[in-house]
C-alpha positions as CSV (number, residue, x, y, z in Angstrom):
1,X,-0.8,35.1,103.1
2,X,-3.0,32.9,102.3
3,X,-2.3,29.7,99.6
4,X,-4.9,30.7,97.7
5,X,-3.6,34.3,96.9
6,X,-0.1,33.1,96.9
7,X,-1.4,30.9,93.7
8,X,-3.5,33.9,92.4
9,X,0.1,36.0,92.7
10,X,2.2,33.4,90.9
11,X,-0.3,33.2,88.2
12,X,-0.4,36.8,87.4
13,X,3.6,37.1,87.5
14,X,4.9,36.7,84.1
15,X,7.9,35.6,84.4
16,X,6.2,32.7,86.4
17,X,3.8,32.0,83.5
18,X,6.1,32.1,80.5
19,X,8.8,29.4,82.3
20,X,5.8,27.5,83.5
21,X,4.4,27.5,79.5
22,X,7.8,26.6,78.4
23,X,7.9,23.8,80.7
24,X,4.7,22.5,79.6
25,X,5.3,22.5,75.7
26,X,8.6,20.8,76.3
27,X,7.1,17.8,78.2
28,X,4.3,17.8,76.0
29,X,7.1,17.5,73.0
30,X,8.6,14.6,74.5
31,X,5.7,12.9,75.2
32,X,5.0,13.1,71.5
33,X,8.4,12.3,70.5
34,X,8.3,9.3,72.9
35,X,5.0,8.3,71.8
36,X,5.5,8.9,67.8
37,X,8.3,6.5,68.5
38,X,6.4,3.7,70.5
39,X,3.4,4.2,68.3
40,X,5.9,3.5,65.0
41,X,7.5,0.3,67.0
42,X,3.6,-0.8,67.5
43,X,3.0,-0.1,63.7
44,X,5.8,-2.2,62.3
45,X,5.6,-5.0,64.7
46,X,1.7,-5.5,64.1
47,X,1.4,-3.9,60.5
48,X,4.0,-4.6,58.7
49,X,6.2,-7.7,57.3
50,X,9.4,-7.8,56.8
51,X,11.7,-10.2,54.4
52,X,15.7,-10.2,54.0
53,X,17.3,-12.2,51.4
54,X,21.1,-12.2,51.2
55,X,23.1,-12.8,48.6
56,X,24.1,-16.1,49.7
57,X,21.0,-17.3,49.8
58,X,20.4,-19.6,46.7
59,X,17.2,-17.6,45.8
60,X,18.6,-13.8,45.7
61,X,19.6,-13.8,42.4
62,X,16.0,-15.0,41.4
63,X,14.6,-12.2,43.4
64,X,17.1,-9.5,41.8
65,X,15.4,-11.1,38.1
66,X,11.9,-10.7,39.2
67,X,12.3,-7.1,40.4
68,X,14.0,-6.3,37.0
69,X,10.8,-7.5,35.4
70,X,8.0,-6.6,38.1
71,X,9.8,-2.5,39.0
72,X,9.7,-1.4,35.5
73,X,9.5,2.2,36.9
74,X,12.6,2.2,39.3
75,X,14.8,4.9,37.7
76,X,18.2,4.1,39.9
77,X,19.9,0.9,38.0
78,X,22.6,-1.2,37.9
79,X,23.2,-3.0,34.6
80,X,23.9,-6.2,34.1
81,X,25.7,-7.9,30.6
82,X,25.3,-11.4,29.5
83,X,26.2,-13.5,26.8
84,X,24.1,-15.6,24.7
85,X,24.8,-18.1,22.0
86,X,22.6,-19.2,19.5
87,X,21.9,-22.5,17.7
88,X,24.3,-21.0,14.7
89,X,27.2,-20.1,17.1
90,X,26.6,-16.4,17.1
91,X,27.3,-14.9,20.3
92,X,25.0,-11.9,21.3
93,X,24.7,-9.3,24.3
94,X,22.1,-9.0,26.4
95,X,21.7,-5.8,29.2
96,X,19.6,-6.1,32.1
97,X,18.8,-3.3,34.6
98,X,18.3,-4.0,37.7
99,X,17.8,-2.3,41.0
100,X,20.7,-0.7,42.4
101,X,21.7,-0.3,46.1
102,X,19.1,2.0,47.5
103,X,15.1,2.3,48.0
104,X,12.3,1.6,45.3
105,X,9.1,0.8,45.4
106,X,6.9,-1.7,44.2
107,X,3.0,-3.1,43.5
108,X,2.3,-6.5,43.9
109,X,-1.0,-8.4,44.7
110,X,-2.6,-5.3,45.5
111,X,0.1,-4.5,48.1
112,X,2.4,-2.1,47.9
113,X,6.1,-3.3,48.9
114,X,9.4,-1.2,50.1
115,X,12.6,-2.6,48.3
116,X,15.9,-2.2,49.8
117,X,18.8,-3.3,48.4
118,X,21.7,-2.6,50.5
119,X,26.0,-3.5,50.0
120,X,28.4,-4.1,52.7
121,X,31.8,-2.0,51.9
122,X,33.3,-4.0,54.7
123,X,32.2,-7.5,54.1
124,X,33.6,-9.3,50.9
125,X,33.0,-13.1,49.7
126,X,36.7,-14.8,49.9
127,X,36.0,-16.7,46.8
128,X,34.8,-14.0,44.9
129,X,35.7,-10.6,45.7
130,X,32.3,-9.9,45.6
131,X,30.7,-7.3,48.3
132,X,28.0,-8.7,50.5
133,X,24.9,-8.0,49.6
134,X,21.0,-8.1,50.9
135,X,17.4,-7.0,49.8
136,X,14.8,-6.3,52.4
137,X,11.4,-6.4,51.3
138,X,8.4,-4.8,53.0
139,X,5.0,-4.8,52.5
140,X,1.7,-3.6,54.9
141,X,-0.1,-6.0,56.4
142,X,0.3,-9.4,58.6
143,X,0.4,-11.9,55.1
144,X,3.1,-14.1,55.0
145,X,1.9,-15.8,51.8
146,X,2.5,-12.9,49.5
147,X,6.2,-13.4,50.1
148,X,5.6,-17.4,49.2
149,X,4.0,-15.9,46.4
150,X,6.6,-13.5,45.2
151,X,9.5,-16.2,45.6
152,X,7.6,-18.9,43.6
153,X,7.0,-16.7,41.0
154,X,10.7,-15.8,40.9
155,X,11.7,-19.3,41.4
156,X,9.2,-20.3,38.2
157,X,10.7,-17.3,36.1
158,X,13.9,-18.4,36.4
159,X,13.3,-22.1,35.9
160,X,11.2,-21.1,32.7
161,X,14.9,-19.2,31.3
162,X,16.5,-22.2,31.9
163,X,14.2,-24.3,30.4
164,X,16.0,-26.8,27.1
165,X,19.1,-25.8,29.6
166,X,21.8,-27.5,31.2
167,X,23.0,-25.8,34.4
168,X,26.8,-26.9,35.5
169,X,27.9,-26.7,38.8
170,X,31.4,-26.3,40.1
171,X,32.3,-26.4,43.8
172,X,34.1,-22.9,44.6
173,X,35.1,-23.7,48.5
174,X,32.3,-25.5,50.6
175,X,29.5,-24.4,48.2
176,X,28.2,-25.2,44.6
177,X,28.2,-22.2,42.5
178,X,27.1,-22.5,38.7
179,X,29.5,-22.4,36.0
180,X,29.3,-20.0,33.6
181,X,25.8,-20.3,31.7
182,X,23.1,-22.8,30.9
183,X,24.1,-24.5,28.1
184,X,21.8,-25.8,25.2
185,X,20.7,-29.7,26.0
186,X,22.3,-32.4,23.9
187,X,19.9,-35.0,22.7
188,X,21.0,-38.3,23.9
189,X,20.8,-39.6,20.3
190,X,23.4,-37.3,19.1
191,X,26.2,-39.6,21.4
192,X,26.1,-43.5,19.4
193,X,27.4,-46.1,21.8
194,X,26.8,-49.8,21.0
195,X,24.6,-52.0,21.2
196,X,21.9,-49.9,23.0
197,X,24.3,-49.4,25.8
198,X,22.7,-45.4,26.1
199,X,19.2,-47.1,26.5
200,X,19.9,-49.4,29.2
201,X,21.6,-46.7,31.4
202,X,19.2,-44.2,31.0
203,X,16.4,-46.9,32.0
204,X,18.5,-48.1,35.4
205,X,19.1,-44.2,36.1
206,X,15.0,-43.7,35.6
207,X,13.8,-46.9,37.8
208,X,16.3,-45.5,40.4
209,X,14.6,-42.1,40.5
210,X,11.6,-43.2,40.9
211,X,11.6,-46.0,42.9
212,X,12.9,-44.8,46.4
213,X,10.0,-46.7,48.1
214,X,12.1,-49.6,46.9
215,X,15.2,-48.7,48.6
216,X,13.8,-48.1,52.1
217,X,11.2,-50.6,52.2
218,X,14.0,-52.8,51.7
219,X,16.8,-50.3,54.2
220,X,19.1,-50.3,50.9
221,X,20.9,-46.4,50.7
222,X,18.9,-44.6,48.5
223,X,21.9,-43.7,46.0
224,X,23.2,-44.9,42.7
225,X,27.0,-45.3,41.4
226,X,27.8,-45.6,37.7
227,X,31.2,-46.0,36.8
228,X,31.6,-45.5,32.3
229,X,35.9,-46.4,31.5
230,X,37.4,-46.9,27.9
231,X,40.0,-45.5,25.9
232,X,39.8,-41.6,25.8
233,X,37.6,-40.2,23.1
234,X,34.9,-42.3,23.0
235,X,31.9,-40.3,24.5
236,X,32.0,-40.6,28.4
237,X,32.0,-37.0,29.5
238,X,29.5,-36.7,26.2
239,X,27.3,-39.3,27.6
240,X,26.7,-38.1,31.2
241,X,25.5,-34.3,29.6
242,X,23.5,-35.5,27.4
243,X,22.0,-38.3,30.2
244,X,21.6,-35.0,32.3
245,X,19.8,-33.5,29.5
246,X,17.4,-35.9,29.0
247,X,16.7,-36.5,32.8
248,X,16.6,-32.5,32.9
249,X,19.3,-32.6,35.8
250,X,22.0,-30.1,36.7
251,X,25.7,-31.7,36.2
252,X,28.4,-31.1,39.7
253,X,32.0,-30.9,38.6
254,X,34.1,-32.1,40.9
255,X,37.9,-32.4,40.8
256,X,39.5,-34.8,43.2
257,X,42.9,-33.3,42.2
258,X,42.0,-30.3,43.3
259,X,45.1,-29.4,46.0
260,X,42.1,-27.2,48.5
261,X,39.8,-30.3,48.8
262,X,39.7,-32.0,51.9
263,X,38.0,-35.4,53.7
264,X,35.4,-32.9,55.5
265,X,34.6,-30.7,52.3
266,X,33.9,-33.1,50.2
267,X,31.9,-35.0,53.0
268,X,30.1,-31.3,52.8
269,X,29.9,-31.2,49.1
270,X,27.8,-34.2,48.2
271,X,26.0,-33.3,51.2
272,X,24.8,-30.1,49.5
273,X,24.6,-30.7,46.2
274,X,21.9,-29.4,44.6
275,X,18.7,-30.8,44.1
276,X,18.2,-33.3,40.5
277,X,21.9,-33.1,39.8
278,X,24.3,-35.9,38.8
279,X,27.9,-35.4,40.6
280,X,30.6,-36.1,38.2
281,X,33.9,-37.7,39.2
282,X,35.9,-37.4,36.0
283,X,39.1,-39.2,35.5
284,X,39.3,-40.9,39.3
285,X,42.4,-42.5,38.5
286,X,44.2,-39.2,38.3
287,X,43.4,-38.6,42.1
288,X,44.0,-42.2,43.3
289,X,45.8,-45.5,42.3
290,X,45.3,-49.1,43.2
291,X,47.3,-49.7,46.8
292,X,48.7,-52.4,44.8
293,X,50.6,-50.0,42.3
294,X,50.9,-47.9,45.5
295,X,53.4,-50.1,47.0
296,X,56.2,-49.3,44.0
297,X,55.7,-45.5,44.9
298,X,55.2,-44.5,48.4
299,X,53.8,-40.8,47.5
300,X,51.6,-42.2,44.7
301,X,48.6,-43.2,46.7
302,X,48.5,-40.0,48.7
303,X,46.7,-38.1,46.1
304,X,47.5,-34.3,44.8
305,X,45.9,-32.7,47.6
306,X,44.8,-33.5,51.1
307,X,41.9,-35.2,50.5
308,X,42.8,-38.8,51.1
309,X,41.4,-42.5,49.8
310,X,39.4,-43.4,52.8
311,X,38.4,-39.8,53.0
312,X,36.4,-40.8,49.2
313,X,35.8,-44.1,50.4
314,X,33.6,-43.1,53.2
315,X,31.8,-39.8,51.1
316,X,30.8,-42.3,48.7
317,X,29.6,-45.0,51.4
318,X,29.7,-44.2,54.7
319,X,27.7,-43.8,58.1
320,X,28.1,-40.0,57.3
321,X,27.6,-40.4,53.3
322,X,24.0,-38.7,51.6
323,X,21.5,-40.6,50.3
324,X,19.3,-39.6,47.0
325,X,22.2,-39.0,45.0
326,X,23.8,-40.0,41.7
327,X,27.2,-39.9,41.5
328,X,29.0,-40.8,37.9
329,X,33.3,-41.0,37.4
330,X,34.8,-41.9,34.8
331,X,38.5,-43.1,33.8
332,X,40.6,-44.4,31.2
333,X,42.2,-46.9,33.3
334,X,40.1,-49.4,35.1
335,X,42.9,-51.3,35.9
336,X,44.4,-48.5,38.2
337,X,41.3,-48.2,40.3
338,X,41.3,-49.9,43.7
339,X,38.9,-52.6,44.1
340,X,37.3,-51.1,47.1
341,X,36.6,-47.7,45.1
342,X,34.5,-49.5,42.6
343,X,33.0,-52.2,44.6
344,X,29.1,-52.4,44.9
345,X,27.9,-50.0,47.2
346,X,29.7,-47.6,45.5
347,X,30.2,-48.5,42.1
348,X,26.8,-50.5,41.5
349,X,27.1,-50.6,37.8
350,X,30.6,-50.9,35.7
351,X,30.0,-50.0,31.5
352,X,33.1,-49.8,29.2
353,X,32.4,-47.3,26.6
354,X,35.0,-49.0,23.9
355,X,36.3,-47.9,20.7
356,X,33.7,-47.5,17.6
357,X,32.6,-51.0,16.8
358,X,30.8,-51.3,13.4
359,X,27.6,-50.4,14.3
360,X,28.6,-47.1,15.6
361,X,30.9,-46.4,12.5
362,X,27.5,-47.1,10.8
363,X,25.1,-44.8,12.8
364,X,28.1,-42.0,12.7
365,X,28.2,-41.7,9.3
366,X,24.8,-41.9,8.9
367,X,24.1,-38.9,11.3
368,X,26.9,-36.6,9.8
369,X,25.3,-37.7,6.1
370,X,21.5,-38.1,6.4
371,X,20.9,-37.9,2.7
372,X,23.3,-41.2,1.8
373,X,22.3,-44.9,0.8
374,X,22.6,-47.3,4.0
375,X,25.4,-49.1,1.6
376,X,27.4,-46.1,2.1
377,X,27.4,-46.5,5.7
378,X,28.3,-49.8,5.3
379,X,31.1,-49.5,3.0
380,X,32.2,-46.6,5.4
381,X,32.9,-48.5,8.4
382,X,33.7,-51.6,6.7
383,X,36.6,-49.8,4.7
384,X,37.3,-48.1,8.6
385,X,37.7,-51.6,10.0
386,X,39.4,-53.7,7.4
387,X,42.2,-50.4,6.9
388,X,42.6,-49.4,10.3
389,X,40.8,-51.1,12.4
390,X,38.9,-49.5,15.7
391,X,39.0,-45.5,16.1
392,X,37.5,-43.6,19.0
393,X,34.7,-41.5,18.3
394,X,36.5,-38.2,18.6
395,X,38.5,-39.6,15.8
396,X,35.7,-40.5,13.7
397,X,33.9,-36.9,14.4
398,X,37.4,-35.3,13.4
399,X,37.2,-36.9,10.0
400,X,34.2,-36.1,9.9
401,X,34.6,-32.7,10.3
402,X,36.8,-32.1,7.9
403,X,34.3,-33.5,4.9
404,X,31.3,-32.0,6.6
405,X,29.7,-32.0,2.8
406,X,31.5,-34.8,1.0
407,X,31.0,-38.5,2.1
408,X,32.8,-39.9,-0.9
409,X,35.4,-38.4,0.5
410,X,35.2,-39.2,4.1
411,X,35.4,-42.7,2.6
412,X,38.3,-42.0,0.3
413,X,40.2,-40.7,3.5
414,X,39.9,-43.4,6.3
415,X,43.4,-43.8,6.8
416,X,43.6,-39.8,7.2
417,X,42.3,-40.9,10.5
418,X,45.8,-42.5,12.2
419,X,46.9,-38.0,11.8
420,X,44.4,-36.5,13.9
């Protein structure tokens, strides 16, 4: 028979031509499939952008803000309760919804953009507890800049809540986290020390920051040491916050005592602190003591926790130390400090903030009772000094305090002062 018939035969056998149609709409199915799913691969590599932020990332929390306000119509939310305090003290409660785990949708700049917030059950943060979490954005088309955009915008909406803020930073394992919330900025007029002491440190701090053409024309490390000791009480702590205030800077607790921290994290620490911050050392002699005293106590040199003394030493000045950086500690004993903790390089300026000399008595009572006669001020600390002599300022306040309305009798009751 010939090929040609034997092709005419097939064709008319039905069996032949349903397993042959069968055939045929299952490859052409799978071609489809496969090219649906290299056609989608195409689409997403040259259509579409994609951007992850996790939550470590220093800028997710600012993104989670600016969806709350940008995806008013996202109906699945997580809520979200802060507290607020007012210049009278009252405390109120704030609720903020924002996206929750999941899909939404947003418009921005004419784009429309595919939110996806999703939580790791499996992954936890060891400091927090808190599941790990990310947001994918993505939008159509090749622009990169609409995410510089969008993260500007975030960054600038955050700022602008923060603004008449002061952010504090503690250090929660090798990271800076902030402590609890902004807090309202102290004017640096509301801490009195003598003799225009305040002035002169805020003016160093201010020809430091901008002056770092200085430092390297000259190869001088581009940092700055302050190192404020005196008797407890007498506005250290209250000086540095309000400084931060008025420099608009962020303030980085850090505890030497701390039994976790270590040579290489606190290396890491000042390495990453965050941008326009002052680090605060408080109470450095609780952490370390002169070798000197050292040698009457063997263990009392070695510090609460591992971190040792040339561990500090060579944070605060060494090959491997940071550079644009203020660091600020503070003590009530100078004279426990060894010399090569406080020696310039890294102590460059040493101010005693004393007890309340007449002129501070004067400007205290002044502040706390704007309506008296200057005589009254006068007679105040004069009566302060002659009956018992030089107070802290905590002491003075504490008086203070308890005649917020009556300076005759703030007078009257100096000597009130030695039982607080």
């Amino acid at each position: 028979m010939p090929f040609s018939d034997l092709l005419l035969s097939l064709q008319s056998n039905p069996y032949f031509g349903a397993g042959f149609g069968l055939i045929g709409v299952g490859t052409g199915l799978a071609v489809l499939r496969k090219s649906s799913q290299y056609g989608m691969v195409f689409f997403r590599r040259h259509f579409l952008i994609t951007l992850e932020v996790t939550s470590r990332d220093k800028s997710y929390h600012w993104l989670l803000q600016w969806i709350t306000a940008r995806g008013t119509r996202t109906q699945h939310l997580s809520v979200e309760t802060t507290f607020h305090q007012n210049e009278t003290g009252k405390v109120s409660t704030k609720f903020d919804f924002i996206p929750s785990p999941g899909t939404h949708f947003m418009y921005y700049k004419n784009t429309w953009i595919r939110v996806e917030r999703n939580r790791e059950k499996q992954m936890m943060d060891l400091q927090t507890g808190v599941p790990f979490e990310s947001v994918t954005l993505t939008a159509l088309g090749k622009r990169r800049q609409i995410y510089f955009d969008l993260l500007d915008e975030a960054r600038q909406m955050a700022l602008k809540a923060q603004e008449g803020m002061t952010v504090m930073y503690t250090a929660i394992g090798p990271e800076w986290r902030q402590f609890g919330y902004p807090r309202r900025k102290r004017p640096l007029t509301s801490v009195i020390l003598d003799d225009d002491l305040g002035e002169r440190i805020l003016t160093d701090v201010k020809e430091f920051i901008y002056n770092p053409k200085w430092y390297v024309d000259r190869g001088i490390p581009y940092r700055r040491g302050y190192l404020l000791y005196g008797p407890p009480g007498c506005g250290k702590s209250s000086f540095i916050t309000a400084l931060a205030g008025e420099l608009d800077y962020s303030i980085c607790v850090l505890n030497l005592s701390e039994r976790g921290l270590s040579d290489d994290r606190l290396n890491y620490l000042l390495s990453v602190a965050p941008q326009q911050s002052i680090i605060l050392l408080e109470d450095v002699d609780a952490a370390f003591v002169s070798r000197d005293l050292s040698l009457e106590n063997a263990t009392a040199y070695q510090g609460m926790g591992r971190l040792t003394f040339s561990g500090l030493l060579n944070a605060l000045d060494g090959v491997a130390s940071t550079e644009a950086r203020i660091v600020f500690m503070t003590t009530n004993h100078i004279d426990r400090l060894d010399p090569a903790l406080i020696r310039p390089g890294r102590v460059d300026r040493k101010e005693c903030i004393d007890l309340c000399s007449e002129f501070q008595l004067q400007q205290m009572f002044t502040r706390f009772y704007p309506d008296e006669p200057e005589h009254r001020a006068a007679e105040f600390a004069a009566k302060m000094l002659q009956e018992v002599g030089r107070v802290s300022a905590a002491h003075v306040q504490g008086l203070f305090m308890l005649r917020k309305d009556d300076a005759q009798a703030a007078i009257e009751d100096v000597a009130r002062i030695t039982k607080l």
